[in-house]
C-alpha atoms as an extended CHARMM CRD file, in Angstrom:
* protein
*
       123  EXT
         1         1  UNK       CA             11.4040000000      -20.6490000000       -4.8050000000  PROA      1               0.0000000000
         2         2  UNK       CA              9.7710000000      -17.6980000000       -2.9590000000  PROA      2               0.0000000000
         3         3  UNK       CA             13.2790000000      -17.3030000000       -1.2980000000  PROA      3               0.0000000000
         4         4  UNK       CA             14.4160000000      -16.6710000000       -5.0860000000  PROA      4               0.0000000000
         5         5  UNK       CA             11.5530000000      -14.2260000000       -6.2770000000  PROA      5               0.0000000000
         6         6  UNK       CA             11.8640000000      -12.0780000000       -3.2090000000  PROA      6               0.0000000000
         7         7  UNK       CA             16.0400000000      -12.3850000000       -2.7080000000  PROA      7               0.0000000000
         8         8  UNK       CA             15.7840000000      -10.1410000000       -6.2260000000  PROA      8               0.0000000000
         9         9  UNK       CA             13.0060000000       -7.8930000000       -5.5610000000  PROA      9               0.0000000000
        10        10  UNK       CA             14.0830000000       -4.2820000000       -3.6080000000  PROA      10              0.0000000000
        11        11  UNK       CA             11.9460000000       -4.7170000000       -0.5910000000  PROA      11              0.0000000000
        12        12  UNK       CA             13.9680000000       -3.2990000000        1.8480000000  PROA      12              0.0000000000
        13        13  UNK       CA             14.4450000000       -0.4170000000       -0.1670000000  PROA      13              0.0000000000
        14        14  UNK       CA             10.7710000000        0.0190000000       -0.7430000000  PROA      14              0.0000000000
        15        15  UNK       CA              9.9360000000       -0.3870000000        2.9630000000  PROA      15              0.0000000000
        16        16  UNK       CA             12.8190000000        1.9330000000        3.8500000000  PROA      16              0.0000000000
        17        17  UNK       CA             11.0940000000        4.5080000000        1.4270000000  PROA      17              0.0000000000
        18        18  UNK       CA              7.8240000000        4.0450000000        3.1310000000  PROA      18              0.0000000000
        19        19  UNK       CA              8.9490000000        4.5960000000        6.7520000000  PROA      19              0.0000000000
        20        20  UNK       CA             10.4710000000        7.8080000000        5.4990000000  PROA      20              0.0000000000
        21        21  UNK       CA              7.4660000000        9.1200000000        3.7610000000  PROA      21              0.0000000000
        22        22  UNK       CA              5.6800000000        8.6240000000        7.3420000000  PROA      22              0.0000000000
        23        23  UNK       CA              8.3770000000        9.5550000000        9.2700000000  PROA      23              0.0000000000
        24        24  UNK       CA              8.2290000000        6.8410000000       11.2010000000  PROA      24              0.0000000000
        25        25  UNK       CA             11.0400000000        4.4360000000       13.0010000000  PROA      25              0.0000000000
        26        26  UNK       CA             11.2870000000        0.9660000000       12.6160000000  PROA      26              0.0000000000
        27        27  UNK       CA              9.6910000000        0.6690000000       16.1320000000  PROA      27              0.0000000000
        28        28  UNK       CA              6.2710000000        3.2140000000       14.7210000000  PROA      28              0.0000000000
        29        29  UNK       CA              6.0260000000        0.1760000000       11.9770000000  PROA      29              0.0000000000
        30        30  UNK       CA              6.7190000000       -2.7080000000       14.4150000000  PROA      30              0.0000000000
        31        31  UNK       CA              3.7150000000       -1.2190000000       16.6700000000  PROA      31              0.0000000000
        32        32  UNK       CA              1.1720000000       -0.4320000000       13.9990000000  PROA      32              0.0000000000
        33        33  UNK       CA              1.9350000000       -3.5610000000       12.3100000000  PROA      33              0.0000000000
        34        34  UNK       CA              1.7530000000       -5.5990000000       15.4280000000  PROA      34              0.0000000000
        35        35  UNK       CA              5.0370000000       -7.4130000000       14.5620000000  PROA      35              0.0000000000
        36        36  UNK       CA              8.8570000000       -7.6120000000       16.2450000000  PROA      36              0.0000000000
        37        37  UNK       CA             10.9320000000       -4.4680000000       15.8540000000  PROA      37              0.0000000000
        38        38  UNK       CA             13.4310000000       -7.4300000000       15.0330000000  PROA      38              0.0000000000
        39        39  UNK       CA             11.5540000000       -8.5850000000       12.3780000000  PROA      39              0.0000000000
        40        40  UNK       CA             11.7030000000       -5.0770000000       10.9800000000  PROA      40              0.0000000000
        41        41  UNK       CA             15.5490000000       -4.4670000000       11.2320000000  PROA      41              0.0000000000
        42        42  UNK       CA             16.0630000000       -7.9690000000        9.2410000000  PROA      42              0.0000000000
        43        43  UNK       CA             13.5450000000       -7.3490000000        6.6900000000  PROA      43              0.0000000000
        44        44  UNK       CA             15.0710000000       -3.4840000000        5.9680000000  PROA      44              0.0000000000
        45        45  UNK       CA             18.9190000000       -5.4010000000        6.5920000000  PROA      45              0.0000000000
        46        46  UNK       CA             17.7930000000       -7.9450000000        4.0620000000  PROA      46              0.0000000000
        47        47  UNK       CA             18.2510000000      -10.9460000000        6.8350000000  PROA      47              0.0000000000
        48        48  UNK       CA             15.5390000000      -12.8550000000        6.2910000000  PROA      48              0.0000000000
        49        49  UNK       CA             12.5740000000      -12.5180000000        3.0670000000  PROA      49              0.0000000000
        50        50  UNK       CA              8.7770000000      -11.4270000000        4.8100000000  PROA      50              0.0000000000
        51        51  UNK       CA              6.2700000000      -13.7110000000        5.3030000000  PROA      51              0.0000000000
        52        52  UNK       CA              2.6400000000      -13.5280000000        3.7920000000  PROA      52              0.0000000000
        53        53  UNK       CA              1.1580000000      -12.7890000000        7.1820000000  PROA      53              0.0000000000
        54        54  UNK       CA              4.0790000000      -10.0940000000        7.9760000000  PROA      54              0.0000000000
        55        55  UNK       CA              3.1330000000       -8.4650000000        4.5920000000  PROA      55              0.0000000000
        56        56  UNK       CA             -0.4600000000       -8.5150000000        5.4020000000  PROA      56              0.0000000000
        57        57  UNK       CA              0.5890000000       -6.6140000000        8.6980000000  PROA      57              0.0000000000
        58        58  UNK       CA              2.6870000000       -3.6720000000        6.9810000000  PROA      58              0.0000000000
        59        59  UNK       CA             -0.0640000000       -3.2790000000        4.0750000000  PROA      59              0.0000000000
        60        60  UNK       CA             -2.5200000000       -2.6010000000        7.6790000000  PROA      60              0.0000000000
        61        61  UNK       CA             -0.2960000000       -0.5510000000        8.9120000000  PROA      61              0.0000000000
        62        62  UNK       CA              0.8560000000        1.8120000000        6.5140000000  PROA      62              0.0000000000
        63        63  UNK       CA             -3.4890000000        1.7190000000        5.2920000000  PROA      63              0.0000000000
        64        64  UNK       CA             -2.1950000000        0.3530000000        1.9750000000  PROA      64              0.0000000000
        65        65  UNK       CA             -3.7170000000       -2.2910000000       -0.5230000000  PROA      65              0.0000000000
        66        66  UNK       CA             -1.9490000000       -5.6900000000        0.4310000000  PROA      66              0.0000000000
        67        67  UNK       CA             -1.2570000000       -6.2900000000       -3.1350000000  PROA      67              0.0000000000
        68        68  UNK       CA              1.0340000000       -3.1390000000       -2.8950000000  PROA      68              0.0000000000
        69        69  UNK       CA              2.9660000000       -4.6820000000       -0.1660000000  PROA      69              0.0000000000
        70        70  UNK       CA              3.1260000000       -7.8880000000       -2.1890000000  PROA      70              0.0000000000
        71        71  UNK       CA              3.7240000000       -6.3840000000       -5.3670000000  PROA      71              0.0000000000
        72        72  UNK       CA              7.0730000000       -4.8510000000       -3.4580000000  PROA      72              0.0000000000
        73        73  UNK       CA              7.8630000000       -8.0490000000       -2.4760000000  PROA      73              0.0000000000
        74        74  UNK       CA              7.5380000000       -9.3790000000       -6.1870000000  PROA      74              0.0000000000
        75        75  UNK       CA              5.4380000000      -11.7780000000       -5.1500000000  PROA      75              0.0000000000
        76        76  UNK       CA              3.0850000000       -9.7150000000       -7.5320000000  PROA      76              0.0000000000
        77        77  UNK       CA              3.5480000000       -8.6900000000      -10.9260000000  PROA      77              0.0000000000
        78        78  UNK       CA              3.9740000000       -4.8780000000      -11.2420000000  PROA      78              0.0000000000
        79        79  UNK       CA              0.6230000000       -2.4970000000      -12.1520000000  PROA      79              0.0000000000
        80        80  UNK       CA              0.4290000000        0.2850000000      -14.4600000000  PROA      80              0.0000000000
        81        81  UNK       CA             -0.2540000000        3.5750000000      -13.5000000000  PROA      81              0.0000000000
        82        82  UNK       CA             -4.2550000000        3.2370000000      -14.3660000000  PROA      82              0.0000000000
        83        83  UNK       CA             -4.4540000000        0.0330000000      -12.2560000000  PROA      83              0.0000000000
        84        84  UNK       CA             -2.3990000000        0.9980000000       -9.0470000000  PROA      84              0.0000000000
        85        85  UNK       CA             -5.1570000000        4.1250000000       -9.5180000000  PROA      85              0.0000000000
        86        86  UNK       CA             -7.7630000000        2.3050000000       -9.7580000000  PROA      86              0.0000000000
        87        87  UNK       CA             -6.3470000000        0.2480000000       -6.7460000000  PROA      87              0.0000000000
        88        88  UNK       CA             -5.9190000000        2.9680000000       -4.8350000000  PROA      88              0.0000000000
        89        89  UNK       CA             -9.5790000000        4.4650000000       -5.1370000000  PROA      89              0.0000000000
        90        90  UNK       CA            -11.0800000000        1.5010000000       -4.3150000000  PROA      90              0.0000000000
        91        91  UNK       CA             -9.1040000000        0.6380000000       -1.2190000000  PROA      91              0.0000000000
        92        92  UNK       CA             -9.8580000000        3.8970000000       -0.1100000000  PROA      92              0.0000000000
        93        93  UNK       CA            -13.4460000000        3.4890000000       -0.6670000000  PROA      93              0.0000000000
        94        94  UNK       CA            -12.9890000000        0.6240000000        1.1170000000  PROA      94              0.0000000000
        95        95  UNK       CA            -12.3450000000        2.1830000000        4.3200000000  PROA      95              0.0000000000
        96        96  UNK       CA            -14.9370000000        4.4260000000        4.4130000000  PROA      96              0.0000000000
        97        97  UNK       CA            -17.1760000000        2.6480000000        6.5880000000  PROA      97              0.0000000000
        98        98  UNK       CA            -20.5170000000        4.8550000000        6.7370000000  PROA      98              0.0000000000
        99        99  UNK       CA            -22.7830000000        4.1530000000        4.1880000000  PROA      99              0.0000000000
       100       100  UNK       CA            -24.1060000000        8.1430000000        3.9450000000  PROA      100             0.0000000000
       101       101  UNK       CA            -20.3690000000        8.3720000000        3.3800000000  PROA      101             0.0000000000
       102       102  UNK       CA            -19.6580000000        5.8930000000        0.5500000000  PROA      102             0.0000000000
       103       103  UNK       CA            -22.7310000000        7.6410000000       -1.4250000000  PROA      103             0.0000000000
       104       104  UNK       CA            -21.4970000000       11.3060000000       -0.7930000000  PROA      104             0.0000000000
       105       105  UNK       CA            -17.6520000000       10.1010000000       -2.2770000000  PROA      105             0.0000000000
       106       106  UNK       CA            -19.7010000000        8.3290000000       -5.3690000000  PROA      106             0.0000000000
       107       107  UNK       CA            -21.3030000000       11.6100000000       -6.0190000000  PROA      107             0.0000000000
       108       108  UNK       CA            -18.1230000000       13.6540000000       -5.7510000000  PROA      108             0.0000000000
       109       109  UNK       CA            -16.3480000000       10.9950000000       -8.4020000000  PROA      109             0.0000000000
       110       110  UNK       CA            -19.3480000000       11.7060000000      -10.5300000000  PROA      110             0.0000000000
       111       111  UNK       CA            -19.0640000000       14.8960000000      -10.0340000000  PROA      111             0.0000000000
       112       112  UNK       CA            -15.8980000000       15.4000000000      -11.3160000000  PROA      112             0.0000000000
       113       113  UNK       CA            -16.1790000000       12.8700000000      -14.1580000000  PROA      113             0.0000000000
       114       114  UNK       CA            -18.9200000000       14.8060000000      -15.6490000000  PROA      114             0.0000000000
       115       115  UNK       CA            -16.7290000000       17.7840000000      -15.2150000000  PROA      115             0.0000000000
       116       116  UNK       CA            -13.8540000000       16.2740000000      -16.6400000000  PROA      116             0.0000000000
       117       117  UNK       CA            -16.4740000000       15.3420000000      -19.7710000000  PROA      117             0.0000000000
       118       118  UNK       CA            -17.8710000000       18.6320000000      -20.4100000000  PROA      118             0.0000000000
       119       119  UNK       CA            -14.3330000000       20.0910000000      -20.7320000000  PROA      119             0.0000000000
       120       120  UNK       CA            -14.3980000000       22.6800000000      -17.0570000000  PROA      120             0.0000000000
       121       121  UNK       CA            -12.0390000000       20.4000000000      -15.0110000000  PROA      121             0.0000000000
       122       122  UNK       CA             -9.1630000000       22.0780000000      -13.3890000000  PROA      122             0.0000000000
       123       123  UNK       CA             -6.1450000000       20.5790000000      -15.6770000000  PROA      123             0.0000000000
């Protein structure tokens, strides 16, 4: 069955997209990711369908929500725009690791929420 779900997604093609966006090889991916180069040529020559912990790897690597990587493996159902936002903030939040540093990006959110309110935001 998860043969099935992925065989029809566009993985490859997503993962393709993403190493070109980074301008990186399929050997940059293989070492960030800790994983086979091999493993990356089958998965971008669709040869074999990635595993959960391979997925896990590439979402580290490229500093992406997992649920990204898994949602372009349809192992996910697809977002809307709002909620792979929303994703996106918070996994970013996520990685910052100072606390002095979480409060100063809460502020800055606020701060342009309330600008965004009172009508002086930028767009």
């Amino acid at each position: 069955m998860l043969g099935m779900i992925l065989h029809t997604t566009n993985f490859p093609d997503w993962l393709q997209s993403e190493l070109d966006k980074r301008r990186w090889s399929q050997a940059d991916l293989a070492y960030s990711a800790g994983i086979s180069r091999a493993v990356v040529n089958k998965l971008l020559n669709r040869k074999t369908y990635p595993q959960p912990d391979t997925l896990q790897a590439i979402a580290r690597a490229f500093k992406i929500p997992v649920e990204t990587v898994y949602r372009a493996a349809g192992l996910l159902p697809q977002e809307t725009e709002s909620e792979t936002f929303a994703a996106e903030i918070v996994h970013k939040l996520k990685l910052i690791k100072s606390p002095k540093r979480r409060k100063t990006a809460i502020r800055l959110l606020k701060a342009l929420i309330d600008e965004e309110e009172s009508g002086n935001s930028l767009n």
